[in-house]
C-alpha positions as CSV (number, residue, x, y, z in Angstrom):
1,X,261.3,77.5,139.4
2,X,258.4,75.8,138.5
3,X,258.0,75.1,134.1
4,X,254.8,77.3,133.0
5,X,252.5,74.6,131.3
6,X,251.1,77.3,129.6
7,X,254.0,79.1,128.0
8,X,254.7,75.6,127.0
9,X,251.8,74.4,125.3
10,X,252.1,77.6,123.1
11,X,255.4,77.1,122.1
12,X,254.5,73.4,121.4
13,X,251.1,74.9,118.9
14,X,253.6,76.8,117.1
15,X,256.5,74.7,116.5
16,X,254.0,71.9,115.4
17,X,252.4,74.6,113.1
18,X,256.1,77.2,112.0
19,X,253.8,80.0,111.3
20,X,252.9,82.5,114.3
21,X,250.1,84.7,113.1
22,X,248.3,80.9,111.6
23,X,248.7,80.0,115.1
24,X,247.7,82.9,117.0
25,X,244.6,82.5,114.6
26,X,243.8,79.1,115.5
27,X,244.4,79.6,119.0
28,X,242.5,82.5,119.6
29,X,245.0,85.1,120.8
30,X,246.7,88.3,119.4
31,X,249.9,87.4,117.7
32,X,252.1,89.7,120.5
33,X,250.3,87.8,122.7
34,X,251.6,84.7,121.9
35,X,255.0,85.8,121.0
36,X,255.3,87.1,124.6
37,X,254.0,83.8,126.1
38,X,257.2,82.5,123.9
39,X,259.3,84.8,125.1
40,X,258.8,84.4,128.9
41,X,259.4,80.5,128.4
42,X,262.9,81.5,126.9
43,X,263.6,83.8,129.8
44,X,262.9,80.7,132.1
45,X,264.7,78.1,130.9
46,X,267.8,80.2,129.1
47,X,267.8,79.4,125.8
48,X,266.4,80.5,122.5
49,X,263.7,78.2,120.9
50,X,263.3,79.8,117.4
51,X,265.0,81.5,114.5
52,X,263.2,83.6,112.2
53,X,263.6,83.0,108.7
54,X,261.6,85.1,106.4
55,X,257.8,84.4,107.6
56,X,258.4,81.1,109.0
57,X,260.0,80.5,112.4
58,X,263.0,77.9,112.5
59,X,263.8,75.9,115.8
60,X,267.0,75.9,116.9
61,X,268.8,73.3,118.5
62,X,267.8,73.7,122.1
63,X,264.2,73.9,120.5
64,X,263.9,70.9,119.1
65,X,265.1,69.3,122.7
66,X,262.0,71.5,124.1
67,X,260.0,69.7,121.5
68,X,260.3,66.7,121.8
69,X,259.7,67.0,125.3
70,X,256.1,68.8,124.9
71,X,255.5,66.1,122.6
72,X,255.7,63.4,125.3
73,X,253.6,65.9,127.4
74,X,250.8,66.9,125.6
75,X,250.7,63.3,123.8
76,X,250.1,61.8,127.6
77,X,247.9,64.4,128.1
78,X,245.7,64.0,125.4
79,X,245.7,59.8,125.8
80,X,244.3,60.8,129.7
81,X,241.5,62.4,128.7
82,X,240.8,59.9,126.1
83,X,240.9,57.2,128.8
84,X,239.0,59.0,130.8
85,X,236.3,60.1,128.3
86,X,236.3,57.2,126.1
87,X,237.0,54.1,128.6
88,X,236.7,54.9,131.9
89,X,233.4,57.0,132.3
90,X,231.8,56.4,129.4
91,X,229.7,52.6,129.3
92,X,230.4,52.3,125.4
93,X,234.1,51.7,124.9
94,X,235.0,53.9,121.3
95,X,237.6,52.7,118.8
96,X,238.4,54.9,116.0
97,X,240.1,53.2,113.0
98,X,241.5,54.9,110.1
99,X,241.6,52.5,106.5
100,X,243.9,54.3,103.4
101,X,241.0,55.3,101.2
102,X,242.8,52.4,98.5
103,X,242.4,49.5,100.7
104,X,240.3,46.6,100.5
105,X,236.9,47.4,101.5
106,X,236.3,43.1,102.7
107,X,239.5,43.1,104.4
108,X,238.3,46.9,106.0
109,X,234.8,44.8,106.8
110,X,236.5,41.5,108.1
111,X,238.9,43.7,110.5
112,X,235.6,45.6,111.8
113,X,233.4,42.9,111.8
114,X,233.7,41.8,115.5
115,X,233.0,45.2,117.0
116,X,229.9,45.6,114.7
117,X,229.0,42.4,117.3
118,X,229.3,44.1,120.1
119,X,226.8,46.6,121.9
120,X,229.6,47.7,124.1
121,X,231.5,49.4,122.1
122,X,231.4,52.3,119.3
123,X,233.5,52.3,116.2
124,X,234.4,55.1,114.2
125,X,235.7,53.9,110.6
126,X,238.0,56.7,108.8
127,X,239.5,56.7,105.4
128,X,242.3,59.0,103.6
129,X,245.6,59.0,102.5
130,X,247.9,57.4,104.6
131,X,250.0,60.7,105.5
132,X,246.6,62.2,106.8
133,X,245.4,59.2,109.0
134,X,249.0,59.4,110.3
135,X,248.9,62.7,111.6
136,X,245.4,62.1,113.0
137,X,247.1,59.2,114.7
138,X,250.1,61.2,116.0
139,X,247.4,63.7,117.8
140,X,245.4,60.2,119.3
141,X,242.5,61.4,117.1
142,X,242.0,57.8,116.0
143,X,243.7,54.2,117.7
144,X,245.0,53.1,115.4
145,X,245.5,52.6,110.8
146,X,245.4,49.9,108.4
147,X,247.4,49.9,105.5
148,X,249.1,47.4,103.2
149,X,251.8,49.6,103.7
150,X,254.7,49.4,106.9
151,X,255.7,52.7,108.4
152,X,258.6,53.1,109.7
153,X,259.1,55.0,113.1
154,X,261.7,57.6,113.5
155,X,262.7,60.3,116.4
156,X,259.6,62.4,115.7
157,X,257.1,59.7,115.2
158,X,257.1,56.2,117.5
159,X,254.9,54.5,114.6
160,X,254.3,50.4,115.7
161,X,253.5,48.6,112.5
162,X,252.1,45.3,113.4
163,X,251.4,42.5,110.6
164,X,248.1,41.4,111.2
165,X,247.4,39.4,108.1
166,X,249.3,38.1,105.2
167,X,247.8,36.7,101.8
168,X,249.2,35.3,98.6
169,X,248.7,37.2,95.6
170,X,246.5,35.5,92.8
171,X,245.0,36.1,89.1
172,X,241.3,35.9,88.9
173,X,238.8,36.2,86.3
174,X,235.8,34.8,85.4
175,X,235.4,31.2,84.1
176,X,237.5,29.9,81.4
177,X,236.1,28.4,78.8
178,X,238.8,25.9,78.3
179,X,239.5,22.7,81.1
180,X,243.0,23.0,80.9
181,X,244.6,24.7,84.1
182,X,246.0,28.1,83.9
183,X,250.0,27.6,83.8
184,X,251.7,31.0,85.2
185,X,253.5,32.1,83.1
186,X,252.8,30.8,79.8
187,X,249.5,32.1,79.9
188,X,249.6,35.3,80.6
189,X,249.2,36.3,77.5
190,X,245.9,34.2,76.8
191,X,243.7,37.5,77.8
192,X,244.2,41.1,79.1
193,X,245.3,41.7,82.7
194,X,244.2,44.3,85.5
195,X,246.9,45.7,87.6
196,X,247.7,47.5,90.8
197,X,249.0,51.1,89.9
198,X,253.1,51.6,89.5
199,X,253.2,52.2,93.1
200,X,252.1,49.0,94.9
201,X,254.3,47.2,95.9
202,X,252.5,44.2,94.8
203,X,252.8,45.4,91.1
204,X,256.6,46.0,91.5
205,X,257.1,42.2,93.0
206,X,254.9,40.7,90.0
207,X,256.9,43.1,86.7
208,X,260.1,41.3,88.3
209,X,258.9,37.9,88.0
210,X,257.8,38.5,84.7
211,X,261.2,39.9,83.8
212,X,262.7,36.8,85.6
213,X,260.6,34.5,83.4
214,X,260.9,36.8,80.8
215,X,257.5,36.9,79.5
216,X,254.8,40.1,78.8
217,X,251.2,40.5,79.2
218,X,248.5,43.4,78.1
219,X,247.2,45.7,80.0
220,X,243.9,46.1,80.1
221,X,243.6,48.7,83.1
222,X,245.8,50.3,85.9
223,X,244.3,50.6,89.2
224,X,245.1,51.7,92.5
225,X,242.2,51.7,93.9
226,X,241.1,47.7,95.2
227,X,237.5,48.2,94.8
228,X,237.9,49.5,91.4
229,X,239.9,46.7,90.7
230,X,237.2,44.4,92.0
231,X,234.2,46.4,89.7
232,X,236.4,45.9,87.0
233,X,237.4,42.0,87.6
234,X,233.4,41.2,87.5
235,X,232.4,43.1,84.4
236,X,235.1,42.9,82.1
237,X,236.4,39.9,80.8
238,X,240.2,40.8,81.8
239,X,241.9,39.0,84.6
240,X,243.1,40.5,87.7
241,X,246.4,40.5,90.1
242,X,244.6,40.7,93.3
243,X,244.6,39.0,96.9
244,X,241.6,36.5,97.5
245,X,240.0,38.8,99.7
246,X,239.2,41.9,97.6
247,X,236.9,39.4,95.6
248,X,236.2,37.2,98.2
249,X,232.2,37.5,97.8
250,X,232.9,37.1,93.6
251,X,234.7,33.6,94.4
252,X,232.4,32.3,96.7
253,X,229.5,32.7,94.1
254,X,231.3,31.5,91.2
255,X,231.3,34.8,89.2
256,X,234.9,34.6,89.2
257,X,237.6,32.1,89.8
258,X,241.6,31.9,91.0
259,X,243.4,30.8,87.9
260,X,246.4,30.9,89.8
261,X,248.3,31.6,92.9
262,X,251.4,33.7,92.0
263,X,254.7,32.2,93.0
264,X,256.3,34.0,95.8
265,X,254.2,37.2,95.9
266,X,251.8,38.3,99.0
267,X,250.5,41.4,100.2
268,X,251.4,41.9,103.6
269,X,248.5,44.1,105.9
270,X,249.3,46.2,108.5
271,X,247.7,47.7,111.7
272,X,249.4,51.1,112.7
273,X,249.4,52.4,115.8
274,X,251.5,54.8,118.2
275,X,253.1,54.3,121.4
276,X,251.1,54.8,124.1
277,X,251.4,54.4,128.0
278,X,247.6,53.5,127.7
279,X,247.0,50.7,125.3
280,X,243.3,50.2,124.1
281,X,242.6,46.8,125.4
282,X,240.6,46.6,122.2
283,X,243.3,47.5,119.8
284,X,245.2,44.8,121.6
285,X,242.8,42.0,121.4
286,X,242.3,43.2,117.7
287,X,246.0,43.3,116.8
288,X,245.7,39.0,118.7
289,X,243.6,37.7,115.9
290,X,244.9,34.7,113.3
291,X,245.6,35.7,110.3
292,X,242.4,33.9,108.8
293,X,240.2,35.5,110.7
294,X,241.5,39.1,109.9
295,X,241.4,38.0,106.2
296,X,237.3,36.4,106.5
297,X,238.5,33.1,106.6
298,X,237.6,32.2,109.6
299,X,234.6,33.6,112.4
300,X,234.2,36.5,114.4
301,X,233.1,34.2,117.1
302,X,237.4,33.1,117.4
303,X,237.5,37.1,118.5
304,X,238.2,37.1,122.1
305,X,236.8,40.4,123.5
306,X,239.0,42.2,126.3
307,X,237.7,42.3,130.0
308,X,235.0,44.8,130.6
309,X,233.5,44.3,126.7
310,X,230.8,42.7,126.3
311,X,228.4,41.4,123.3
């Protein structure tokens, strides 16, 4: 007996979804419809995918095996037809890349900036919260994420988190009025601070330095947001706990300054992407590049486009 790809892919919809009539909806069929398509792939293989519990529909244990096997199926599926739409017949190569909304907006522009070089290819530049670009990745809607955050990858989700850059953390602000050199920590107190919100992870390392050295500072702002924080470093007179390249442009001009690179603290930037039989050739020679030139230290011209891609 043959496995109906059919019955399958509607079992897949609505285990990925735990709501029949939601699914029936979205796929355009009559809820007894669907729950017969279900039913027919039980009779075939023997076993009974789902439980019903109140409205929602439970998998059992033999349908979570059946699960993660459509998973593979589909997941290839969809990556051939993005090959073939989006490589193979099309001239233009298309990369879509997702950014968490809170990002750096230079480090977003110095990742992007060689395919904005190239005629060849078509970029499509996403942001969100980093559970939604996920699942957008999981479905191959985009190549791949960057984050400053690394994902882990578990049973249901084959998440690849490659470090593509990695920058010490500093405290900027604009000039002092004073020639003496900033000494971290005794000065922390001179003037109010800007901070990354509770949650970053950069914020977490820096409070347990300052507990280790045992000094305080004022808060002038909270901020989870990078280009906020960047707005807020050039027109207040506050200092802020930032990487280099969120104010990148501000340092080169002189309209602010590093008073000092923080002792043992980075922020580590991550490209995400999902295992695929098909690799993106330009995901790959992305993912190749130095850290400096990821960070806009260096020039696109160091980018080494894949075969096939040209300028």
């Amino acid at each position: 007996m043959r496995l109906n790809y059919h019955h399958l892919y509607y079992f897949w919809a609505v285990a990925k979804d735990g709501n029949l009539t939601r699914t029936a909806a979205q796929l355009h069929v009559s809820q007894s419809a669907l729950s017969s398509q279900i039913k027919a792939l039980e009779e075939d293989i023997g076993q009974v995918l789902f439980l019903r519990e109140g409205r929602r529909l439970q998998l059992t244990e033999a349908g979570r095996v059946a699960l993660t096997y459509a998973e593979t199926i589909f997941t290839t599926g969809n990556e051939l037809f993005a090959l073939m739409k989006d490589g193979a017949v099309r001239k233009r190569q298309a990369i879509r890349i997702g950014a968490v909304a809170t990002l750096s907006r230079n480090f977003q522009e110095n990742f992007v900036r060689p395919l904005l070089e190239m005629d060849a290819i078509e970029m499509v530049l996403q942001s969100g919260t980093l559970a939604d670009l996920l699942a957008r990745l999981s479905i191959h809607s985009l190549d791949l994420v960057l984050s400053n955050r690394r994902v882990h990858r578990d049973a249901q989700n084959p998440w690849q988190s490659h470090r593509i850059a990695r920058q010490p953390v500093s405290l900027v602000g604009k000039p002092r009025r004073t020639r003496k050199a900033f000494e971290f920590p005794r000065d922390l107190g001179s003037q109010a601070i800007l901070l990354p919100s509770l949650e970053s992870e950069i914020r977490a390392g820096f409070d347990l330095l300052c507990e280790q050295y045992r000094t305080t500072y004022r808060i002038l702002a909270e901020v989870d947001d990078m280009a906020m924080l960047r707005l807020l470093a050039r027109d207040t007179d506050a200092m802020a706990l930032v990487p280099t390249v969120v104010v990148q442009d501000e340092l080169r001009s002189g309209v602010l300054v590093e008073y000092c690179v923080v002792p043992q603290l980075f922020e580590d930037f991550y490209a995400i992407t999902v295992k695929r039989h098909f690799q993106s050739p330009i995901v790959r020679s992305l993912l190749k590049r130095r850290d400096g030139d990821v960070l806009g230290e260096g020039t696109s011209a160091q980018w080494i486009a894949p075969d096939g891609v040209s300028g």
